[in-house]
N, C-alpha and C positions, 0 to 999 in steps of 0.2 A: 762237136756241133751236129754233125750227122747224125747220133743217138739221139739229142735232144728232138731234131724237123723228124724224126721217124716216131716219137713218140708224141709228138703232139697231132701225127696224122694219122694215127690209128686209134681205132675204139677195139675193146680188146671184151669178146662177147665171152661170161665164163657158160661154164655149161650148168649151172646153180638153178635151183626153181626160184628163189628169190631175186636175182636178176632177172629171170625174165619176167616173174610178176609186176616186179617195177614200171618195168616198159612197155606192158602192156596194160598197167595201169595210167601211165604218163599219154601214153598213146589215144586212150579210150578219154581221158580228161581233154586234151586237145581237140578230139575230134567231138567232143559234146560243143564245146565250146564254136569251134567251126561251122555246125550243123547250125546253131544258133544265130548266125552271122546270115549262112548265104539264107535262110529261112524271112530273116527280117529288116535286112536293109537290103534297100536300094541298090544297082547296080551301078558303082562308080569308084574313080580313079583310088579313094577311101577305103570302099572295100576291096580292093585288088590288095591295096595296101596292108590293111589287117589280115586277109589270109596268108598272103606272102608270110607277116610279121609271125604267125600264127604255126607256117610249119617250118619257120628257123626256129622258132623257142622249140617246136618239141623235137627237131633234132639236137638243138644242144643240149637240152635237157637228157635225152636218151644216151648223148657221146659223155655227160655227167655220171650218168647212173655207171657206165663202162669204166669207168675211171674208176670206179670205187673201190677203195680195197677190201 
């Protein structure tokens, strides 16, 4: 059980240029999308919510790309 809570709490970064293109492509698409946000709406309880929502997807997104074999 021990091996399973340790692998599900690590992201395991390879030292590959294809990983990290990944994530710095995941990153750079999140953060277009972000800029977009605080640029056009309104400041309220909505957009707090979508950025929030906005940098869980690309960290899970990124602990995805780590996973990969």
């Amino acid at each position: 059980m021990e091996e399973k809570a340790k692998e599900l709490m690590n992201a395991v970064y390879l030292n590959n240029e294809e990983q990290k293109q990944k994530i710095n492509n995941t990153r750079e698409a999140f953060t277009k999308v972000t800029a977009f946000i605080l640029e056009n709406i309104k400041d309220s309880r909505e957009k707090s919510l979508a950025l929030t929502k906005l940098e869980e997807g690309c960290m899970w997104a990124i602990k995805g790309i780590t996973r990969e074999n």
